[in-house]
C-alpha positions as CSV (number, residue, x, y, z in Angstrom):
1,X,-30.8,20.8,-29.2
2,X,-32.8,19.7,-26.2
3,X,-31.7,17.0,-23.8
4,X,-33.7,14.1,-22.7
5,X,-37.5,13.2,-24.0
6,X,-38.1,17.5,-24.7
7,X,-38.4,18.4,-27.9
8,X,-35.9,20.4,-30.3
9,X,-38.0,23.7,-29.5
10,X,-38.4,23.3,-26.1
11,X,-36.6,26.3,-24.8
12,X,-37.7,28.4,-27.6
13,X,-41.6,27.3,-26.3
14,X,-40.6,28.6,-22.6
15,X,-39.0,31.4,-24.1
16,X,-41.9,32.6,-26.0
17,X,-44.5,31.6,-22.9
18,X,-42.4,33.8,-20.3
19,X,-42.4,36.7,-22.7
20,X,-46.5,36.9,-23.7
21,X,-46.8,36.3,-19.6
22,X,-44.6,39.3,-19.4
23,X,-46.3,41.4,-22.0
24,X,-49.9,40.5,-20.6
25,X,-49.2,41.9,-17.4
26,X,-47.4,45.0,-18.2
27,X,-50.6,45.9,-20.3
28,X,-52.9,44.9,-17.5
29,X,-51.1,47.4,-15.7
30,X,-50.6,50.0,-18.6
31,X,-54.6,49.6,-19.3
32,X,-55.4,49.5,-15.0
33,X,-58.1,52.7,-14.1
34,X,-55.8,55.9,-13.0
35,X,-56.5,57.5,-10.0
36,X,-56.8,61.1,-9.4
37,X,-53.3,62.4,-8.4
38,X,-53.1,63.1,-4.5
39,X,-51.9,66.4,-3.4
40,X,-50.5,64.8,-0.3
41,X,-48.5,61.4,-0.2
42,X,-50.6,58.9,1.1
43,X,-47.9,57.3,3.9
44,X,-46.2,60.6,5.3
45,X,-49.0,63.0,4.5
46,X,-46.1,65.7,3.3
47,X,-47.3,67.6,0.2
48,X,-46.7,66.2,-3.3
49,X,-44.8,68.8,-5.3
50,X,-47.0,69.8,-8.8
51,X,-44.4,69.2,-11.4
52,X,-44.5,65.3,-9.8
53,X,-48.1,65.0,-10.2
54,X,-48.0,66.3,-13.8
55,X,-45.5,64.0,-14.6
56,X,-46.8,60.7,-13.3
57,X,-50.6,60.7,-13.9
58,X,-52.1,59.0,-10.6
59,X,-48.8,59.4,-8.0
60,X,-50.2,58.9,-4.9
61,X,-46.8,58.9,-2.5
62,X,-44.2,61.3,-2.3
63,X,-40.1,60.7,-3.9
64,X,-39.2,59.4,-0.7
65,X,-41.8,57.0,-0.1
66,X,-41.7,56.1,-3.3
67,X,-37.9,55.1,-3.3
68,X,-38.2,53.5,0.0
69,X,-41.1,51.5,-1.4
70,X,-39.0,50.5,-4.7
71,X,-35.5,49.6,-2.3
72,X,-38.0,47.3,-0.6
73,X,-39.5,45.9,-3.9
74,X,-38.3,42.2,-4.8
75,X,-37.5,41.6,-8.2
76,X,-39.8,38.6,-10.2
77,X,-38.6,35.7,-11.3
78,X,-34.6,34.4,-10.9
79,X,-35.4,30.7,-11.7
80,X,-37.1,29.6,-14.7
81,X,-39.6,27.2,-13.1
82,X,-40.3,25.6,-16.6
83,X,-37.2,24.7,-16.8
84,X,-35.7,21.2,-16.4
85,X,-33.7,20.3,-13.4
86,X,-30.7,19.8,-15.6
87,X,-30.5,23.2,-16.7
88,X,-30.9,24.6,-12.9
89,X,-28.0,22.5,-11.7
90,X,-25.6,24.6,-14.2
Protein backbone atom coordinates (compact mmCIF):
# COMPACT_ATOMS: atom_id res chain seq x y z
CA UNK A 1 0.00 0.00 0.00
CA UNK A 2 2.54 2.59 -1.18
CA UNK A 3 1.69 6.20 -1.74
CA UNK A 4 2.42 8.24 -4.73
CA UNK A 5 4.10 6.80 -8.16
CA UNK A 6 6.13 3.78 -5.76
CA UNK A 7 5.18 0.60 -6.21
CA UNK A 8 2.96 -1.81 -3.91
CA UNK A 9 6.45 -3.47 -2.63
CA UNK A 10 8.29 -0.54 -2.24
CA UNK A 11 8.99 -0.71 1.43
CA UNK A 12 9.37 -4.27 1.39
CA UNK A 13 12.38 -3.58 -1.47
CA UNK A 14 14.08 -1.01 1.10
CA UNK A 15 13.49 -3.39 3.73
CA UNK A 16 15.22 -6.25 2.17
CA UNK A 17 18.14 -3.74 0.65
CA UNK A 18 18.92 -2.39 4.33
CA UNK A 19 19.04 -5.83 5.67
CA UNK A 20 21.62 -7.66 2.91
CA UNK A 21 23.67 -4.14 3.48
CA UNK A 22 23.53 -5.12 7.05
CA UNK A 23 24.45 -8.69 6.71
CA UNK A 24 27.31 -7.94 4.16
CA UNK A 25 29.08 -5.93 6.52
CA UNK A 26 28.84 -7.82 9.66
CA UNK A 27 30.45 -10.73 7.59
CA UNK A 28 33.11 -8.39 6.27
CA UNK A 29 33.89 -7.91 9.76
CA UNK A 30 33.16 -11.58 11.02
CA UNK A 31 35.60 -12.81 7.97
CA UNK A 32 38.32 -9.51 8.61
CA UNK A 33 42.21 -11.12 9.44
CA UNK A 34 42.54 -11.40 13.52
CA UNK A 35 45.34 -9.96 15.00
CA UNK A 36 47.47 -11.48 17.51
CA UNK A 37 46.04 -10.62 21.01
CA UNK A 38 48.16 -7.72 22.83
CA UNK A 39 49.42 -8.32 26.24
CA UNK A 40 49.14 -4.62 26.87
CA UNK A 41 46.24 -2.27 25.79
CA UNK A 42 47.26 -0.38 23.05
CA UNK A 43 45.98 3.39 24.41
CA UNK A 44 46.98 3.11 28.26
CA UNK A 45 49.69 0.56 27.97
CA UNK A 46 48.26 -1.19 31.41
CA UNK A 47 48.36 -4.98 31.08
CA UNK A 48 45.54 -6.91 29.41
CA UNK A 49 44.29 -9.59 31.96
CA UNK A 50 44.63 -13.40 30.19
CA UNK A 51 41.08 -14.66 30.70
CA UNK A 52 40.18 -11.25 28.35
CA UNK A 53 42.52 -12.25 25.69
CA UNK A 54 41.17 -15.83 25.59
CA UNK A 55 37.88 -14.68 25.36
CA UNK A 56 37.99 -12.10 22.61
CA UNK A 57 40.45 -13.50 20.00
CA UNK A 58 42.49 -10.23 18.80
CA UNK A 59 41.54 -7.58 21.91
CA UNK A 60 43.90 -5.08 21.57
CA UNK A 61 42.63 -2.40 24.45
CA UNK A 62 41.93 -2.92 27.85
CA UNK A 63 37.91 -2.96 29.64
CA UNK A 64 38.28 0.52 30.17
CA UNK A 65 39.32 1.70 27.03
CA UNK A 66 37.28 -0.43 25.49
CA UNK A 67 34.00 1.00 27.29
CA UNK A 68 35.16 4.50 26.86
CA UNK A 69 35.64 3.79 23.19
CA UNK A 70 32.04 2.11 22.88
CA UNK A 71 30.27 5.33 25.10
CA UNK A 72 31.93 7.42 22.37
CA UNK A 73 30.71 5.12 19.48
CA UNK A 74 27.63 6.61 17.43
CA UNK A 75 25.08 4.40 16.50
CA UNK A 76 24.35 3.85 12.30
CA UNK A 77 21.65 4.71 10.70
CA UNK A 78 18.30 6.70 12.45
CA UNK A 79 16.74 7.86 9.13
CA UNK A 80 16.01 5.66 6.43
CA UNK A 81 17.53 7.69 3.49
CA UNK A 82 15.55 5.49 0.89
CA UNK A 83 12.81 6.57 2.21
CA UNK A 84 10.27 9.06 0.87
CA UNK A 85 9.91 12.44 2.28
CA UNK A 86 6.41 11.69 3.26
CA UNK A 87 7.27 8.95 5.50
CA UNK A 88 10.09 11.16 7.38
CA UNK A 89 7.64 13.94 8.10
CA UNK A 90 5.50 11.35 10.35
Amino acid sequence: MAGGWARDDAVNDQIEVSTAEAVARARLRLHAPLREAAEVCADCDEPIPAARRAAIPGVQLCVACQSGRDRQARPAGGINRRASKDSQLK
